[in-house]
Biopython code that builds the backbone (N, CA, C, O; Angstrom):
import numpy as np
from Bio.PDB.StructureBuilder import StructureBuilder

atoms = [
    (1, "UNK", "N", (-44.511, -27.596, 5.152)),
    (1, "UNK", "CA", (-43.432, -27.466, 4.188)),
    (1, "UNK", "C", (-43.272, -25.997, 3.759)),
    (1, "UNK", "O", (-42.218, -25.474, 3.397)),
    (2, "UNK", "N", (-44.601, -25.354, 3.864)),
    (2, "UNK", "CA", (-44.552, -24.037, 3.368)),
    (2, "UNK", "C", (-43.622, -23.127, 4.176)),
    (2, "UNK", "O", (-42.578, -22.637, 3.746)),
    (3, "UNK", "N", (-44.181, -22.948, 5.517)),
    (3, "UNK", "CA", (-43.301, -22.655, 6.714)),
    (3, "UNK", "C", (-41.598, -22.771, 6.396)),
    (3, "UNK", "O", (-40.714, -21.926, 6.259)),
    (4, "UNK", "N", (-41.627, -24.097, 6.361)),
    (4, "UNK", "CA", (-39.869, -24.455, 6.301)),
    (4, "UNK", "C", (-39.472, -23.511, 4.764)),
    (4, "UNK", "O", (-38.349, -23.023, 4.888)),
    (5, "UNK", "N", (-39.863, -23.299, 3.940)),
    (5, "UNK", "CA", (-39.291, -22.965, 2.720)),
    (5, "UNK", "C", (-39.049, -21.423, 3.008)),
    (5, "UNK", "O", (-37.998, -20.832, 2.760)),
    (6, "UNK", "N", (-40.244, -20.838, 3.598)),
    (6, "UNK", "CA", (-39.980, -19.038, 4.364)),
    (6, "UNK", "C", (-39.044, -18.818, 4.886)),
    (6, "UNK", "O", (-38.244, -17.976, 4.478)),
    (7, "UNK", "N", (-38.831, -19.742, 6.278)),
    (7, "UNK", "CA", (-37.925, -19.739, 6.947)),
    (7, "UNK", "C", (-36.241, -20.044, 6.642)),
    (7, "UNK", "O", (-35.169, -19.695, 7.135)),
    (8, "UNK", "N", (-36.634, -20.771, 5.705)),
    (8, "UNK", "CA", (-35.001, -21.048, 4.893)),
    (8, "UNK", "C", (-34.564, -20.125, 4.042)),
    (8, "UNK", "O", (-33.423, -19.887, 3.645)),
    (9, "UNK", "N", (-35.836, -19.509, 3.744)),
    (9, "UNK", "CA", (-34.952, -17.881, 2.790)),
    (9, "UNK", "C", (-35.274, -16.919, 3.477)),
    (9, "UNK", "O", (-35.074, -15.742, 3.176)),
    (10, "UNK", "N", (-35.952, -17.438, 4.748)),
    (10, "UNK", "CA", (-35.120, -15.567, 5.526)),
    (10, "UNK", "C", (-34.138, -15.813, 5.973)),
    (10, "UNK", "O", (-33.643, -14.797, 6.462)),
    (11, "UNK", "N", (-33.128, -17.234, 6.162)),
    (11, "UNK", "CA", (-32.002, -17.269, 6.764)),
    (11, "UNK", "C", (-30.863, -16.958, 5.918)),
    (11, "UNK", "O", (-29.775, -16.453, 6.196)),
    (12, "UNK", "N", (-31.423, -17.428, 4.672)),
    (12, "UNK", "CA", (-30.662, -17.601, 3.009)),
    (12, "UNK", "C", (-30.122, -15.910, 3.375)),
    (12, "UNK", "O", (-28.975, -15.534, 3.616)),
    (13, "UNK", "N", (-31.163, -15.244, 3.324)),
    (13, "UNK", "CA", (-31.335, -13.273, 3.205)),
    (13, "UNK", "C", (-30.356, -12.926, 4.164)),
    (13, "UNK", "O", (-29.411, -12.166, 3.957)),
    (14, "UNK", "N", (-30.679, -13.653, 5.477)),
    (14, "UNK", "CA", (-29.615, -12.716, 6.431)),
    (14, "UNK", "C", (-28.651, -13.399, 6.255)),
    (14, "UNK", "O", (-27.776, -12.871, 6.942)),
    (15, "UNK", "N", (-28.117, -14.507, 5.617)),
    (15, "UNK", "CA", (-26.781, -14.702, 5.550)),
    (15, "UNK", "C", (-26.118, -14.054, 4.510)),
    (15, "UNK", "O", (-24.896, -13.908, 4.509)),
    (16, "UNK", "N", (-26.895, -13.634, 3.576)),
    (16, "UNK", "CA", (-26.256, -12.604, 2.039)),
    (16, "UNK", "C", (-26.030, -11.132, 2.574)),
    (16, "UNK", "O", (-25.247, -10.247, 2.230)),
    (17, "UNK", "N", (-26.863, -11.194, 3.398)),
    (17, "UNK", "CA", (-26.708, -9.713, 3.841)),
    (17, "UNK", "C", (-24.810, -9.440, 5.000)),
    (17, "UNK", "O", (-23.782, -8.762, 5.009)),
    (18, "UNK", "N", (-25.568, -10.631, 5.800)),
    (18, "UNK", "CA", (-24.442, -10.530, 6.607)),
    (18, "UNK", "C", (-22.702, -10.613, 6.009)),
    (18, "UNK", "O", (-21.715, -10.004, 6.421)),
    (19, "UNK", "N", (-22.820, -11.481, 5.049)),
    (19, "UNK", "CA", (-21.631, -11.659, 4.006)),
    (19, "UNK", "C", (-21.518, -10.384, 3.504)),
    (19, "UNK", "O", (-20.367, -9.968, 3.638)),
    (20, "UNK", "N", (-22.211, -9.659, 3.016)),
    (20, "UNK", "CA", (-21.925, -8.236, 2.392)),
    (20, "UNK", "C", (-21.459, -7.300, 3.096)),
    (20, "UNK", "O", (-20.648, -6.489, 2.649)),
    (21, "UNK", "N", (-22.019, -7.280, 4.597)),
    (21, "UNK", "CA", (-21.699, -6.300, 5.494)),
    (21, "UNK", "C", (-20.168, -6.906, 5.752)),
    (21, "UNK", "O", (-19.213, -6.136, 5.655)),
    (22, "UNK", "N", (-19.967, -8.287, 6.079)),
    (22, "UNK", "CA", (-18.317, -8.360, 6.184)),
    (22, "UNK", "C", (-17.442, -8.102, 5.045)),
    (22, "UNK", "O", (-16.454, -7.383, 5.197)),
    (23, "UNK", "N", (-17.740, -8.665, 3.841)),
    (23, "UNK", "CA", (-17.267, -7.807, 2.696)),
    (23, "UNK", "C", (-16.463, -6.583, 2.574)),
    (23, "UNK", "O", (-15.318, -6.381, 2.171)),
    (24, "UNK", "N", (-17.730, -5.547, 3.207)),
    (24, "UNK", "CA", (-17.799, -4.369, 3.121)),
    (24, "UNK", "C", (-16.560, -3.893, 4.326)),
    (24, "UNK", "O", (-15.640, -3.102, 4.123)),
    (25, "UNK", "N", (-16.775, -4.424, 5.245)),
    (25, "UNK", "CA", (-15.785, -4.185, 6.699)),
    (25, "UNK", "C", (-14.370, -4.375, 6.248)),
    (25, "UNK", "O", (-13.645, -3.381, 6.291)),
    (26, "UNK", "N", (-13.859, -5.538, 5.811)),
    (26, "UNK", "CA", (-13.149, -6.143, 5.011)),
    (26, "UNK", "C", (-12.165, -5.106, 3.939)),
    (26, "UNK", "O", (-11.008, -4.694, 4.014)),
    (27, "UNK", "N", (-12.920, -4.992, 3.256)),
    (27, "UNK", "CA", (-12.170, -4.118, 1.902)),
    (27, "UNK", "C", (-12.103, -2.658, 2.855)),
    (27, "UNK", "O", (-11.133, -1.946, 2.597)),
    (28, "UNK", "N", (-12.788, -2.295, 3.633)),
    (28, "UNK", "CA", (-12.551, -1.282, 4.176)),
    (28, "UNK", "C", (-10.832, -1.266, 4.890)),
    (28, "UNK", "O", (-9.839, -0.556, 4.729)),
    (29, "UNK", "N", (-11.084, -2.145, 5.503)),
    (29, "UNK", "CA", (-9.725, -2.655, 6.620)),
    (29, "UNK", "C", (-8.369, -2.867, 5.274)),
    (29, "UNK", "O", (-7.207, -2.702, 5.644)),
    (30, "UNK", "N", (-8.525, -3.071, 4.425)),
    (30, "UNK", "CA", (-7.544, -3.582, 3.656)),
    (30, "UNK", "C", (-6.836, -2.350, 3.083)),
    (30, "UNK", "O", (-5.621, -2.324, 2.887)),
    (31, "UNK", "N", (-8.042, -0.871, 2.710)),
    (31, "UNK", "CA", (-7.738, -0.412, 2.070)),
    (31, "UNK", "C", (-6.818, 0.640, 2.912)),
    (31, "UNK", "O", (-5.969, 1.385, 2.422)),
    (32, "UNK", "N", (-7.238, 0.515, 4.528)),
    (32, "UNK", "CA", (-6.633, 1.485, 5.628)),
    (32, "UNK", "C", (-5.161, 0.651, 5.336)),
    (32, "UNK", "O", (-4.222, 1.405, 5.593)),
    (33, "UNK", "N", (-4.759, -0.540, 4.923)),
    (33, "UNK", "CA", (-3.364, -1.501, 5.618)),
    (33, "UNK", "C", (-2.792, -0.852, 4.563)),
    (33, "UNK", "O", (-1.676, -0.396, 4.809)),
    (34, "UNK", "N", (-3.273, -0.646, 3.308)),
    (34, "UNK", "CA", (-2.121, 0.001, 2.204)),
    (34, "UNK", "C", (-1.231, 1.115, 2.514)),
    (34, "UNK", "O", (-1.625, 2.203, 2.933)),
    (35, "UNK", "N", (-0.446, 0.912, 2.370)),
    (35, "UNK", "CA", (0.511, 2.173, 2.840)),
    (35, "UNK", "C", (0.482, 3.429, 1.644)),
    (35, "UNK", "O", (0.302, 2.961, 0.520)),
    (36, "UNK", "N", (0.584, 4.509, 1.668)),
    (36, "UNK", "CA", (-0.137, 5.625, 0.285)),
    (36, "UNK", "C", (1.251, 5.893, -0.293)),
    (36, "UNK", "O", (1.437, 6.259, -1.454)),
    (37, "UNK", "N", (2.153, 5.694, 0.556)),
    (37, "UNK", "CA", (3.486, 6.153, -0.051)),
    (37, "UNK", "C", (4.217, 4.900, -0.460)),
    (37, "UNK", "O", (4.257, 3.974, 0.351)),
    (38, "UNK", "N", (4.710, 4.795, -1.457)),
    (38, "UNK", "CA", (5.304, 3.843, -2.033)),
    (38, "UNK", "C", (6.789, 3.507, -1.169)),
    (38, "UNK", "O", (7.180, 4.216, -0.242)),
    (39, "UNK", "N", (7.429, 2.436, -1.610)),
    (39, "UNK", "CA", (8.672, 2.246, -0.645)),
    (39, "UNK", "C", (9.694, 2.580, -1.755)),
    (39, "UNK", "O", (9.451, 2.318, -2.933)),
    (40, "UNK", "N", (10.739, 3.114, -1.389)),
    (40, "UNK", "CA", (11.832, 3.827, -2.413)),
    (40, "UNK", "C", (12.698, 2.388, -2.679)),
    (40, "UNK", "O", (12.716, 1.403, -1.941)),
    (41, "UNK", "N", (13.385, 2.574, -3.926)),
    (41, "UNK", "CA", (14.013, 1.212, -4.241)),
    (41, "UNK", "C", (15.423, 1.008, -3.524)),
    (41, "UNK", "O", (16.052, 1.714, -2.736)),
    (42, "UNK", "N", (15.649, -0.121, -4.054)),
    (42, "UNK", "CA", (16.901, -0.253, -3.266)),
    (42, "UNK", "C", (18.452, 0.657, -4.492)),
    (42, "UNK", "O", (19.591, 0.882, -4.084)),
    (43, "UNK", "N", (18.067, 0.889, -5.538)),
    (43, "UNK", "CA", (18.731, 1.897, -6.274)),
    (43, "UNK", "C", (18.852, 3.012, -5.669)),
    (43, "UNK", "O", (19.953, 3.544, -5.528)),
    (44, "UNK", "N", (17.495, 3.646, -5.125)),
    (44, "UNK", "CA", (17.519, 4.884, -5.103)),
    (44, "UNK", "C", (18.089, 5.627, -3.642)),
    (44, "UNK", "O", (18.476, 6.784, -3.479)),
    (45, "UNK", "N", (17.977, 4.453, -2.616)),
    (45, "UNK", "CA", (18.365, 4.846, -1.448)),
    (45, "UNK", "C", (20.307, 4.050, -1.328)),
    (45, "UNK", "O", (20.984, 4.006, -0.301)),
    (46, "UNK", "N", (20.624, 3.662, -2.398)),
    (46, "UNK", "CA", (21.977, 3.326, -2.371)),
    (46, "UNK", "C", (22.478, 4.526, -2.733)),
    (46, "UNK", "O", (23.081, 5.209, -1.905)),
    (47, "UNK", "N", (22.249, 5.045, -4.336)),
    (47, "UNK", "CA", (22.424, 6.601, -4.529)),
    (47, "UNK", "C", (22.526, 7.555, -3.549)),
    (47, "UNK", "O", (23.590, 8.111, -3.278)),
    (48, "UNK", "N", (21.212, 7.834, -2.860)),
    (48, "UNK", "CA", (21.014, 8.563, -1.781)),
    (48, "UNK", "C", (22.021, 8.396, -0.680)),
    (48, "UNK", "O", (22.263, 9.495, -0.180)),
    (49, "UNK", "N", (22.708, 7.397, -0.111)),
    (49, "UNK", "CA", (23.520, 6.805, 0.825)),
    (49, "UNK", "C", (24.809, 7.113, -0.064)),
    (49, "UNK", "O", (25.753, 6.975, 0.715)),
    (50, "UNK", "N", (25.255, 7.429, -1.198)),
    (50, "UNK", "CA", (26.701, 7.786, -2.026)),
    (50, "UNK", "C", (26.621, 9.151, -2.175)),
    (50, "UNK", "O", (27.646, 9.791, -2.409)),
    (51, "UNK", "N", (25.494, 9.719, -2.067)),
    (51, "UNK", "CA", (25.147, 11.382, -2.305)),
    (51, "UNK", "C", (25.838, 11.587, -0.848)),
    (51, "UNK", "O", (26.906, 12.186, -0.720)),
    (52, "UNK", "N", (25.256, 11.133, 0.024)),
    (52, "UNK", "CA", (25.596, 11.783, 1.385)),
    (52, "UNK", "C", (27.110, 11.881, 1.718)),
    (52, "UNK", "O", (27.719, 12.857, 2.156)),
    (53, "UNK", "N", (27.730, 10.232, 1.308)),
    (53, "UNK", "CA", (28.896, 9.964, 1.764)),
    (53, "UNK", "C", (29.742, 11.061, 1.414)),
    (53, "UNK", "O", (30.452, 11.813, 2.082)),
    (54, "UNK", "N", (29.388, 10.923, -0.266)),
    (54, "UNK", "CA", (30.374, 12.276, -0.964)),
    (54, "UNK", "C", (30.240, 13.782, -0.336)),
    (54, "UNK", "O", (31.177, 14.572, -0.221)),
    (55, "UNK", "N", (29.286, 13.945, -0.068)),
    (55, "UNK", "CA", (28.934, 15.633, 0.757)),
    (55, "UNK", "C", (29.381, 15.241, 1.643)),
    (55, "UNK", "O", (30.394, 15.068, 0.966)),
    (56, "UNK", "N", (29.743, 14.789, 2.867)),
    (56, "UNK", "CA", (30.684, 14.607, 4.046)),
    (56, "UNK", "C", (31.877, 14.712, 3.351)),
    (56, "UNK", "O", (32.675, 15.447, 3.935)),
    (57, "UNK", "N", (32.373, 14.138, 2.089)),
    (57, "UNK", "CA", (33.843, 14.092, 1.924)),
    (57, "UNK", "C", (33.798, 15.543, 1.336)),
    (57, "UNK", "O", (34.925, 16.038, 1.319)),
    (58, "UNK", "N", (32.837, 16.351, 0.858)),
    (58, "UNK", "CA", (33.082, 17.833, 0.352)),
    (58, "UNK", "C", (33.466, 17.438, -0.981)),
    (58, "UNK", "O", (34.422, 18.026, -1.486)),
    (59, "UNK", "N", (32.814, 16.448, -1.695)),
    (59, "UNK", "CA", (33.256, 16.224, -3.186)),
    (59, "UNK", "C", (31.434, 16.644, -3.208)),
    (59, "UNK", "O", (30.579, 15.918, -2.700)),
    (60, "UNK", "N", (31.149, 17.947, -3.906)),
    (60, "UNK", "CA", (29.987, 18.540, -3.821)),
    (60, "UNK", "C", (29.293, 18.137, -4.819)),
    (60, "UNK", "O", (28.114, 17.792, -4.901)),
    (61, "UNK", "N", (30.945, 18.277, -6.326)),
    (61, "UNK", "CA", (29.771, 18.311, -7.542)),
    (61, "UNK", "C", (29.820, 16.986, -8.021)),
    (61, "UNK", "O", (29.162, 16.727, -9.029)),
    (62, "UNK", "N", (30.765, 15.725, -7.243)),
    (62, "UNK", "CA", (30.074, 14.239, -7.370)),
    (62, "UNK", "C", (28.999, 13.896, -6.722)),
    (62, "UNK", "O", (28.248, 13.048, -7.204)),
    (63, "UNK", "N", (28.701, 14.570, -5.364)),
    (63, "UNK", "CA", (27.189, 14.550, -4.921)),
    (63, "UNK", "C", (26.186, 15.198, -5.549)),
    (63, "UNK", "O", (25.077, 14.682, -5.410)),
    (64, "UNK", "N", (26.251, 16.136, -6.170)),
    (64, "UNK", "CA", (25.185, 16.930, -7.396)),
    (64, "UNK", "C", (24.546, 16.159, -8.379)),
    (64, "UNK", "O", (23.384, 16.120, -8.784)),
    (65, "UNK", "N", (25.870, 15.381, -8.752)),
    (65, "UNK", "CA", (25.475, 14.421, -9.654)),
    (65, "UNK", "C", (25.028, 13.080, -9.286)),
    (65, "UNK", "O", (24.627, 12.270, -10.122)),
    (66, "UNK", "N", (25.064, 12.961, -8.640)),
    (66, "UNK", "CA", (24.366, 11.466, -7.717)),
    (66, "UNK", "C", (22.727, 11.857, -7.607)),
    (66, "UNK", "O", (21.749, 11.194, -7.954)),
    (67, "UNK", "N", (22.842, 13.644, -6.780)),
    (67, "UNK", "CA", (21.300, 13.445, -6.624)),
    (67, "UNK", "C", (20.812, 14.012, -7.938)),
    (67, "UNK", "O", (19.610, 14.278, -7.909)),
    (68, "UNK", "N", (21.279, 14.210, -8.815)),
    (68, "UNK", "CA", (20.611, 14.602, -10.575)),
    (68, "UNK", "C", (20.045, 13.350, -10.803)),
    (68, "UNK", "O", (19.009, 13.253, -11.461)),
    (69, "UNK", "N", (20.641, 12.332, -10.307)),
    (69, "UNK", "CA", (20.244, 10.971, -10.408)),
    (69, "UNK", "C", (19.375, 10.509, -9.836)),
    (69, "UNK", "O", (18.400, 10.131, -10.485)),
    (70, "UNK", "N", (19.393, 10.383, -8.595)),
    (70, "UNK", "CA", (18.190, 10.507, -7.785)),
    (70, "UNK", "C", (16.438, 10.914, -8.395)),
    (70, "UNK", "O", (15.356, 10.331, -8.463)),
    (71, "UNK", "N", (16.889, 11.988, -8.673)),
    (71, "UNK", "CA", (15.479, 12.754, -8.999)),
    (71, "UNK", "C", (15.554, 12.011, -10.379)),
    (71, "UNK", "O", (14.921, 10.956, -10.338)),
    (72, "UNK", "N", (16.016, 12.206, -11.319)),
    (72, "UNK", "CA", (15.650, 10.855, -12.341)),
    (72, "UNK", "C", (14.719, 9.609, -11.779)),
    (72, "UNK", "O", (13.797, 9.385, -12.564)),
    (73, "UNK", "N", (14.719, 8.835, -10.749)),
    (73, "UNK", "CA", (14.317, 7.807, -10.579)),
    (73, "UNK", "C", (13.304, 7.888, -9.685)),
    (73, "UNK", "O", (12.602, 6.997, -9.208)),
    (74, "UNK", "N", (13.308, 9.051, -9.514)),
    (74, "UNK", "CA", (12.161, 9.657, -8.544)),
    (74, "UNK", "C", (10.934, 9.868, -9.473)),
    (74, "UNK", "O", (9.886, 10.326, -9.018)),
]
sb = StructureBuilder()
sb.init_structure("model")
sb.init_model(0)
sb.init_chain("A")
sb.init_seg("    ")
for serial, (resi, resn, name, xyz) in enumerate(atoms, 1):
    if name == "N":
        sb.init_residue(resn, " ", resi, " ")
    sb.init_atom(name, np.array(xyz, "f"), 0.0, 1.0, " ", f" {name:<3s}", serial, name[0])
structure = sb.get_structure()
């Protein structure tokens, strides 16, 4: 009985261990999937898309003011 009780907590051990090491692998992998740059909103790239339009039409200082806006929300 003595035997069996050793043997069941060295398996107990390497299974805590082994759980930790995947753990560890784990949060590693998760923290690479985060992307560092945030995704721009859907405000800010509509703006951005009315800034442009207007600078193609050469309406400069309604695009000035679009991206004054911009950087606000930035």
């Amino acid at each position: 009985m003595q035997e069996f009780n050793e043997q069941a907590q060295l398996v107990e051990e390497q299974l805590i261990a082994k759980h930790q090491e995947d753990l560890k692998k784990f949060l590693e992998e998760l923290e690479m999937s985060i992307p560092t740059r945030p995704k721009d909103s859907a405000e800010l790239l509509n703006l951005r898309k009315i800034q442009e339009t207007l600078a193609k039409a050469k309406e400069y200082i309604e695009a000035h003011k679009v991206q004054q806006k911009c950087f606000q929300l930035v």
